[in-house]
Backbone as CSV, one residue per row, in Angstrom:
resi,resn,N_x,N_y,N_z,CA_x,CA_y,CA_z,C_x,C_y,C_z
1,UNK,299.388,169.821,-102.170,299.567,169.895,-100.741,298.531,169.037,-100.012
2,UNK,297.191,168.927,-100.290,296.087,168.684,-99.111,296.210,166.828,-99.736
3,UNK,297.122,166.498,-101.274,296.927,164.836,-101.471,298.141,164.513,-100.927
4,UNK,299.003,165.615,-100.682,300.051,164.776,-99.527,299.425,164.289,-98.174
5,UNK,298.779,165.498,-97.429,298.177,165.609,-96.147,297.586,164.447,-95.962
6,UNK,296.926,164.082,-97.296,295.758,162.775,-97.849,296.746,161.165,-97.214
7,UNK,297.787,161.337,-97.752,298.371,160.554,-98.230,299.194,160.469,-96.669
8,UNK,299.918,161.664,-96.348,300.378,161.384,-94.691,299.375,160.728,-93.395
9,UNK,298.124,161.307,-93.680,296.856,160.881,-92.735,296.470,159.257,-92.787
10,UNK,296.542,158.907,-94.333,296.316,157.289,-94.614,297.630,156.725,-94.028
11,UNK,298.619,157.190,-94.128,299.865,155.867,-93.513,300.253,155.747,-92.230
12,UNK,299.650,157.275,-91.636,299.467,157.220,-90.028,298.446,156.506,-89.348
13,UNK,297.178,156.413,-90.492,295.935,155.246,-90.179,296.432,154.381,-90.188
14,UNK,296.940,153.750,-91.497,297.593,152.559,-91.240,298.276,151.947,-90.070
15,UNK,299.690,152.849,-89.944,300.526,152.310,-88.577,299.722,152.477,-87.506
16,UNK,298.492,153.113,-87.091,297.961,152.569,-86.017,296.792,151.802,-86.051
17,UNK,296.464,151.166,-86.937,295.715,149.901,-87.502,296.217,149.066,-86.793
18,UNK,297.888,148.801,-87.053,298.145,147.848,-87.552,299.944,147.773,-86.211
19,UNK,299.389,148.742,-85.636,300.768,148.830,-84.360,300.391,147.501,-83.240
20,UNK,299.225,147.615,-82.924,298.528,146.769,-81.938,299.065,145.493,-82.390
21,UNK,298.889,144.678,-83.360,299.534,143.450,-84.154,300.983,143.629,-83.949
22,UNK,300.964,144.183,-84.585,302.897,144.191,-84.642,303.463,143.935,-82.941
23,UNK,303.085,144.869,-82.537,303.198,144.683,-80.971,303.173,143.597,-80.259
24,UNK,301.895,143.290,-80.740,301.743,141.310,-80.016,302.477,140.575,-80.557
25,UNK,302.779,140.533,-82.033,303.436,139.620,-82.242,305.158,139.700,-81.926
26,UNK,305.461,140.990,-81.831,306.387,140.768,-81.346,306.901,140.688,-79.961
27,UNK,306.227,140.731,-79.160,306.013,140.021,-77.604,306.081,138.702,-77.688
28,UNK,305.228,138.222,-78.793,304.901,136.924,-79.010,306.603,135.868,-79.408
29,UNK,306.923,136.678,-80.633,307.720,136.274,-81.260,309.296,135.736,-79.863
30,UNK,309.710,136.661,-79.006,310.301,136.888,-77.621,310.166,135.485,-76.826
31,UNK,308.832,135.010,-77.201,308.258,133.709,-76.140,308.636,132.017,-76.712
32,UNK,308.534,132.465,-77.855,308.298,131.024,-78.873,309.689,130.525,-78.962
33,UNK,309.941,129.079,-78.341,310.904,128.328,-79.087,311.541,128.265,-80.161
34,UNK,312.641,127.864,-80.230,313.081,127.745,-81.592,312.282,126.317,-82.320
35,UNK,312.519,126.361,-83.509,311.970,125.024,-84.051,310.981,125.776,-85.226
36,UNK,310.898,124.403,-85.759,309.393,125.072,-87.158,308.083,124.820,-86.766
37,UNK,307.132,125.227,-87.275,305.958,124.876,-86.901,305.694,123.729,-87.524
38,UNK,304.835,122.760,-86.912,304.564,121.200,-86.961,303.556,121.505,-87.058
39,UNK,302.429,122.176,-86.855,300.878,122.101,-87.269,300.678,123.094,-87.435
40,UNK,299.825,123.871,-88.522,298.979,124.750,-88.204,297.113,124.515,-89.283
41,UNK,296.753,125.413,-88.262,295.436,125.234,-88.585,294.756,126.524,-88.839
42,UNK,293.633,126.361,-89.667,293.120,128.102,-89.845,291.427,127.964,-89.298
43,UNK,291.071,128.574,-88.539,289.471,128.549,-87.852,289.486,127.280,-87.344
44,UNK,290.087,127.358,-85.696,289.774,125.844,-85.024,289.234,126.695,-83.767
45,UNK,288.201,125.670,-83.267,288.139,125.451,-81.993,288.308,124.624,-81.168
46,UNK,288.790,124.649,-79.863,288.776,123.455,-78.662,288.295,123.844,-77.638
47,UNK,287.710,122.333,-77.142,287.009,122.430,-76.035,287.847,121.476,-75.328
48,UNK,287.769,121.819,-74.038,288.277,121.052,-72.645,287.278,120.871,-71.765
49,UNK,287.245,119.668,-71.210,286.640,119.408,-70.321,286.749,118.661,-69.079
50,UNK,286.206,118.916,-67.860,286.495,118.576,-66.998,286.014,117.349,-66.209
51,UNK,286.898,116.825,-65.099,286.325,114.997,-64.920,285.047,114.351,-65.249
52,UNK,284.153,115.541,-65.173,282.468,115.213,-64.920,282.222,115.231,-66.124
53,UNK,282.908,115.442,-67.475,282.859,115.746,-68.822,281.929,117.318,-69.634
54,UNK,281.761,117.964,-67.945,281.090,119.316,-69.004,282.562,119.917,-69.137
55,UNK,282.213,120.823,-69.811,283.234,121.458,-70.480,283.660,123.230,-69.771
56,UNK,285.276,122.527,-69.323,285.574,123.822,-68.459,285.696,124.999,-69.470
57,UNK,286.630,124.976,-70.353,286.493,126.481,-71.596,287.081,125.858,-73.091
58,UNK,286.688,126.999,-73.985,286.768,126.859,-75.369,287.809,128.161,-75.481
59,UNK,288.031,127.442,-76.529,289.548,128.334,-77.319,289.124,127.913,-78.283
60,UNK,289.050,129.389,-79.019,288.944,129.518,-80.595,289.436,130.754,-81.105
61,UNK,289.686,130.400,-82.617,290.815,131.462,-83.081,290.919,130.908,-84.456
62,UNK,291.704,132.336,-85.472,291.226,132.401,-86.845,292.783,131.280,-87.249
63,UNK,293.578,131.469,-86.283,294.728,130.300,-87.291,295.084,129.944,-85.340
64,UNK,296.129,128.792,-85.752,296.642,127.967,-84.516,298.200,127.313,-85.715
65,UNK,299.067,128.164,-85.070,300.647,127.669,-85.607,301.230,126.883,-84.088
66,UNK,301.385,125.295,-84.011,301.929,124.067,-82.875,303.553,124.493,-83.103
67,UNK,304.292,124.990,-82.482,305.927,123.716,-82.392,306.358,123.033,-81.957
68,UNK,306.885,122.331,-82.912,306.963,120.965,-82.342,305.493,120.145,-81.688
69,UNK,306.010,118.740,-81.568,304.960,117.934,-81.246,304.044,118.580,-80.133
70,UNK,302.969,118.526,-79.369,302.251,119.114,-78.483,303.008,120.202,-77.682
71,UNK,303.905,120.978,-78.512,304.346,122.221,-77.863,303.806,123.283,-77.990
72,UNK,304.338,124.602,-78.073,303.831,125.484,-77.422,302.902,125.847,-78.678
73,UNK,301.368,126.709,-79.067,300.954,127.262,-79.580,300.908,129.001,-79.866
74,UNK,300.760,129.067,-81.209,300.739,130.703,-81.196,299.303,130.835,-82.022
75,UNK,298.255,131.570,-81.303,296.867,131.465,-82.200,296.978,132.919,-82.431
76,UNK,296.327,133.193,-83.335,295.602,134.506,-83.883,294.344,134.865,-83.443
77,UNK,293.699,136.040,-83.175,292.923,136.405,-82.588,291.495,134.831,-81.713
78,UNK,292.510,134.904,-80.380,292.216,134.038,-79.812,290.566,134.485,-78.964
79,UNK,289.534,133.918,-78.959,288.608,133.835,-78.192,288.184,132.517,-76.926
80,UNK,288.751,132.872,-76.038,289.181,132.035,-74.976,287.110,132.395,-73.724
81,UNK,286.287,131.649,-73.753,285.165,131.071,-72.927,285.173,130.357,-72.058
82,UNK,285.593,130.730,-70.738,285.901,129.960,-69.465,283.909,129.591,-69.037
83,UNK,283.928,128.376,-68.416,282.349,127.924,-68.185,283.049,127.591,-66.806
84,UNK,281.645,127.966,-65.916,280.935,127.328,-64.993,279.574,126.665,-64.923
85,UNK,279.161,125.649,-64.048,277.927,125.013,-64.356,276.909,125.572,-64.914
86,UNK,276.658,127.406,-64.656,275.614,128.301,-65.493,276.048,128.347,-66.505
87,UNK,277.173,128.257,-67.309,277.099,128.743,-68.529,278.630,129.487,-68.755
88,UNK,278.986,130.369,-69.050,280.218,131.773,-69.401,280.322,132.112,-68.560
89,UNK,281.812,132.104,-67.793,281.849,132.913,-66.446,282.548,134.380,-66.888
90,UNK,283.706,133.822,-68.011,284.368,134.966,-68.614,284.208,134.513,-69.931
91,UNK,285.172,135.852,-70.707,285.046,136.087,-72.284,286.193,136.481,-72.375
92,UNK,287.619,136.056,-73.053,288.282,137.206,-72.542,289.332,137.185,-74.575
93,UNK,289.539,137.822,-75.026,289.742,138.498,-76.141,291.345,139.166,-76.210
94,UNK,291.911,138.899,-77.512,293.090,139.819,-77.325,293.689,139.349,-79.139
95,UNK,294.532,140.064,-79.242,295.116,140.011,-81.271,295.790,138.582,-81.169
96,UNK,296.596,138.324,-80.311,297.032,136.959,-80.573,297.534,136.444,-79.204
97,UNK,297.423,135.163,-79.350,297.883,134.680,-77.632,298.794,133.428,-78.005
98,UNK,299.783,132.994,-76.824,300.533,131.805,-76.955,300.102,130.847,-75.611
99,UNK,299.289,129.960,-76.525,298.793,128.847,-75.801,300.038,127.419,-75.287
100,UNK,299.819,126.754,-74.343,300.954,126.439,-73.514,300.214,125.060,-72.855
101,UNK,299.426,124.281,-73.691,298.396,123.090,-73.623,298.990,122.315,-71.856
102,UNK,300.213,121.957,-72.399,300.871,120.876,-71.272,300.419,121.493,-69.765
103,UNK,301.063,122.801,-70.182,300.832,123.400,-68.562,299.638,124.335,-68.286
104,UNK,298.863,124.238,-68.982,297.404,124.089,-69.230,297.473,126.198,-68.473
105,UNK,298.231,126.807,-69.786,298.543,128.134,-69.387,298.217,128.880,-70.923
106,UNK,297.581,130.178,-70.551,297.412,130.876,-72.185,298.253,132.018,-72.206
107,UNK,298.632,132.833,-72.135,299.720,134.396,-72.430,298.239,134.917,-73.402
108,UNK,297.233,135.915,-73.461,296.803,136.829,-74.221,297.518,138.030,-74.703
109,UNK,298.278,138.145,-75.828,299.016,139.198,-76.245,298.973,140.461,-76.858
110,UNK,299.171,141.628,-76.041,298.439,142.764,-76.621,297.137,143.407,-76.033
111,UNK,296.023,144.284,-76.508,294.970,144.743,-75.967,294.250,143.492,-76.003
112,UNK,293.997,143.501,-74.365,293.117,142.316,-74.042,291.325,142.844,-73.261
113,UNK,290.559,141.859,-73.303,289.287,142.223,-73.002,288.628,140.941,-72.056
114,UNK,288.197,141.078,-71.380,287.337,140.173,-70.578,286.106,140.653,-70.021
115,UNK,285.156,140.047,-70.224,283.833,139.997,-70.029,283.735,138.806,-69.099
116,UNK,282.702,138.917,-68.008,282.014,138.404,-67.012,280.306,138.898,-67.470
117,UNK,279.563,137.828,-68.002,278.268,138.321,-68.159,277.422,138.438,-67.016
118,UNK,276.672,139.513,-67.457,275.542,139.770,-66.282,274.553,138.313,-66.275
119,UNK,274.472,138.121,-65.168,273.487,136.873,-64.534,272.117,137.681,-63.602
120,UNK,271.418,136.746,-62.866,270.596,137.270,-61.846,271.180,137.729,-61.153
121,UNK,272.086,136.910,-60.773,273.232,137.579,-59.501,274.244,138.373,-59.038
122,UNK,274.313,138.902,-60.424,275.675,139.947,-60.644,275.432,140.612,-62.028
123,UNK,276.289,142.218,-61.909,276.141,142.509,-62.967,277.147,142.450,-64.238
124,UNK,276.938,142.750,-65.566,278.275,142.835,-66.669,279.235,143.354,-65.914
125,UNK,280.519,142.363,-66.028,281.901,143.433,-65.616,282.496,143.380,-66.720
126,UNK,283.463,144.561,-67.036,283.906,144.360,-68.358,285.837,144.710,-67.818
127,UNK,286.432,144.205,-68.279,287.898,144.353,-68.086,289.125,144.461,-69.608
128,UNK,289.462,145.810,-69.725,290.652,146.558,-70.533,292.100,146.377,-69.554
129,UNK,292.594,145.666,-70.432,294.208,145.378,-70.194,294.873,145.028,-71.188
130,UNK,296.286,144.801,-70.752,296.862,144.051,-71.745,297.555,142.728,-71.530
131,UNK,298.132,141.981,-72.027,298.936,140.806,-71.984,298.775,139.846,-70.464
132,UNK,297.641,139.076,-70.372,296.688,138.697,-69.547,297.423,137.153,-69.299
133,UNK,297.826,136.924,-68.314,298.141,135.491,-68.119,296.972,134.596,-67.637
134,UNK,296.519,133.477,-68.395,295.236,132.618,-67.827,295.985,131.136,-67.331
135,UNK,295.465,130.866,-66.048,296.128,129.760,-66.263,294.255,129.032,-66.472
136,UNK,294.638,127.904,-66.993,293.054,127.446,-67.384,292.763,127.078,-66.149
137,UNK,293.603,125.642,-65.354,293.564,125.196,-64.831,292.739,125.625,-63.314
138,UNK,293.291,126.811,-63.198,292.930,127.576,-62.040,291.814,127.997,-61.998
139,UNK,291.803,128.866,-63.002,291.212,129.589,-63.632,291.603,131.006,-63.415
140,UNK,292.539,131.349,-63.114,293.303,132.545,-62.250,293.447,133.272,-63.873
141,UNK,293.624,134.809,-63.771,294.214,135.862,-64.961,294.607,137.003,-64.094
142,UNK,295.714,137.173,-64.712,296.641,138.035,-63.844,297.383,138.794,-65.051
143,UNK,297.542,140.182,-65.191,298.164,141.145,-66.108,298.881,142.165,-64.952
144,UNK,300.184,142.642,-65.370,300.601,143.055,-64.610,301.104,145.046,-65.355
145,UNK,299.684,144.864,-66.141,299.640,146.509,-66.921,298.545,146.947,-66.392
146,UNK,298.070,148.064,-66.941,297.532,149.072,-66.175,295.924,148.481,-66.923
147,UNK,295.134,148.762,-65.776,293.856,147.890,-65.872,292.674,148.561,-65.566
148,UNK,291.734,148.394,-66.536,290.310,148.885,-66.304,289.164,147.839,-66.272
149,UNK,287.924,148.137,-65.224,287.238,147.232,-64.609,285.925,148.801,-64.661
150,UNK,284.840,147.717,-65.491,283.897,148.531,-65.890,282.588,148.109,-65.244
151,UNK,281.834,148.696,-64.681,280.416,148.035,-64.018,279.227,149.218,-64.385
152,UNK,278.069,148.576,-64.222,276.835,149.518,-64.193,276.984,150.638,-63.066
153,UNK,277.239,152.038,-62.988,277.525,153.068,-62.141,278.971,152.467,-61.399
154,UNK,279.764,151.668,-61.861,280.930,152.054,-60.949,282.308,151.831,-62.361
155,UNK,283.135,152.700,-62.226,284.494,152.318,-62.678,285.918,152.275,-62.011
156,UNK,286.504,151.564,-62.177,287.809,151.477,-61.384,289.568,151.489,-62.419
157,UNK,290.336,152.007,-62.338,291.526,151.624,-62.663,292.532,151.608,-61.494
158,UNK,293.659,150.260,-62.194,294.868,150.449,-61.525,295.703,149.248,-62.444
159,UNK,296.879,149.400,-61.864,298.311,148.824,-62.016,298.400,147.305,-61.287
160,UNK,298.186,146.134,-62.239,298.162,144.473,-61.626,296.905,144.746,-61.652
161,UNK,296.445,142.697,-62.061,295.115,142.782,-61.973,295.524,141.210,-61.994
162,UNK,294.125,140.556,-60.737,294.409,139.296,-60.536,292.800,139.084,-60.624
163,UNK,292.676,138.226,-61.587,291.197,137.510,-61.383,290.493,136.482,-61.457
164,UNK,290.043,136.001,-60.129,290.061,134.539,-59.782,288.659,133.833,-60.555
165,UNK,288.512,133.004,-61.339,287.266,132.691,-61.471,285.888,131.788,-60.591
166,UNK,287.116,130.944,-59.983,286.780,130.356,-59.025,285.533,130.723,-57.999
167,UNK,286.698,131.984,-57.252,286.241,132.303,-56.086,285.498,134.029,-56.569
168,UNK,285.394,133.765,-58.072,284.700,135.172,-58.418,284.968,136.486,-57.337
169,UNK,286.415,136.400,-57.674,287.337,137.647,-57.294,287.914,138.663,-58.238
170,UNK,287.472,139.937,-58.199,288.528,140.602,-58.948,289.850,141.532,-58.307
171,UNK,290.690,141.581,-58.484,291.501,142.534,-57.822,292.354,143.334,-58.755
172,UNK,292.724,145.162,-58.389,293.525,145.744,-58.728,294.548,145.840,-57.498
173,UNK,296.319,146.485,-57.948,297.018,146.270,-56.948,297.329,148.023,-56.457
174,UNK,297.665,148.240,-57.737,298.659,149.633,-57.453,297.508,150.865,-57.940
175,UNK,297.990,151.768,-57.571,297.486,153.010,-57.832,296.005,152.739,-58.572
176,UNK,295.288,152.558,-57.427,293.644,152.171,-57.566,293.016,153.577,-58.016
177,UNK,291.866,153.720,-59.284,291.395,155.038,-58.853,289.973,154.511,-58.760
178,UNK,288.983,154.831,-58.110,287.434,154.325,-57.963,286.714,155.607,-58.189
179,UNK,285.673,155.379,-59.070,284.410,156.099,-59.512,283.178,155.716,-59.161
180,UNK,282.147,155.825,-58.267,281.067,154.842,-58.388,279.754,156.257,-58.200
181,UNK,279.033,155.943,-59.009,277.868,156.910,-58.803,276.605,156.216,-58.733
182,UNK,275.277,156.693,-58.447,274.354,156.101,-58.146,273.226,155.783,-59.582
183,UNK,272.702,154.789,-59.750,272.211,154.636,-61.107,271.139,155.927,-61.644
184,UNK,270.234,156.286,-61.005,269.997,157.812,-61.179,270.464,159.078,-61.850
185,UNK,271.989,158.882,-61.426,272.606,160.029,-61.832,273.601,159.912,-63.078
186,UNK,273.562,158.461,-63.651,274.246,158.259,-64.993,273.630,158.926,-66.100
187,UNK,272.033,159.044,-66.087,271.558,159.671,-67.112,271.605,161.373,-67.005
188,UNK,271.843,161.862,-65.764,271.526,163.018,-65.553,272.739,164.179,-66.299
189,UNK,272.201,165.171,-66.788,273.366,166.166,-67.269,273.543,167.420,-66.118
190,UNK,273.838,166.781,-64.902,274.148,167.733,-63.983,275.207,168.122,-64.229
């Protein structure tokens, strides 16, 4: 009885190991052209850069499957580093994304993550979503699932999330909930 239990507990680990993947890729799978893959690569990175030649963001990831000639990409756990003149403006993370070079657009597929590092001037924001549209170009990310936005004493959720890098904007749309307490009282067990 308890090496069945054994044995039911491991394949329920499993399928939720391994649901998150399946999931993206089959979102993924929904997006992709027909055709075969024409390139793939395993541990690449790219950098882009902008007129002045620093470099607007890096994309990196454990494989990169092309179709067709400079068409659409499907990477595996993509790590996408948007820069501004300081350095990392974002970080943003997810199981697999379909990169879209021409129209200079990424799809993050699945549980996604973005980081904004703490500077002098601001603090860590941290952002839980899913399936995150970047356009590079803009620098705009917009998910239209339910979204968490994490700060030192404040938390927020809601429904849509638009975030500008630019103009270092974040926004939730729908059913906002806000938490904010005073740094004092995070440690306290009142």
């Amino acid at each position: 009885m308890i090496a069945a239990m054994r044995h039911c507990a491991g394949a329920a680990l499993l399928l939720a190991a391994t649901l998150p993947v399946t999931v993206a890729m089959a979102a993924a799978d929904e997006r992709l052209p027909d055709g075969e893959v024409t390139l793939e690569i395993e541990g690449f990175t790219l950098y882009v850069t902008g007129t002045d030649g620093r470099p607007t963001h890096r994309l990196e990831g454990s494989r990169l499957r092309e179709f067709g000639h400079d068409g659409p990409q499907l990477v595996d756990d993509p790590d996408l580093h948007m820069f501004d003149p300081d350095g990392i403006q974002w970080h943003w993370t997810a199981p697999m994304a379909l990169h879209r070079p021409a129209d200079e657009h990424l799809e993050l597929l699945g549980d996604t993550r973005g980081v904004q590092p703490a500077r002098a001037d601001r603090v860590e924001t941290i952002i839980e979503t899913r399936d995150v549209k970047v356009a590079t170009d803009t620098r705009v990310a917009t998910s239209d699932a339910l979204s968490t936005l994490t700060q030192p004493g404040f938390f927020q959720s809601g429904i849509g999330l638009r975030v500008d890098a630019q103009a270092d904007t974040i926004e939730l749309f729908h059913d906002v909930y806000s938490l904010h307490s005073e740094p004092a009282e995070e440690g306290s067990n009142r």
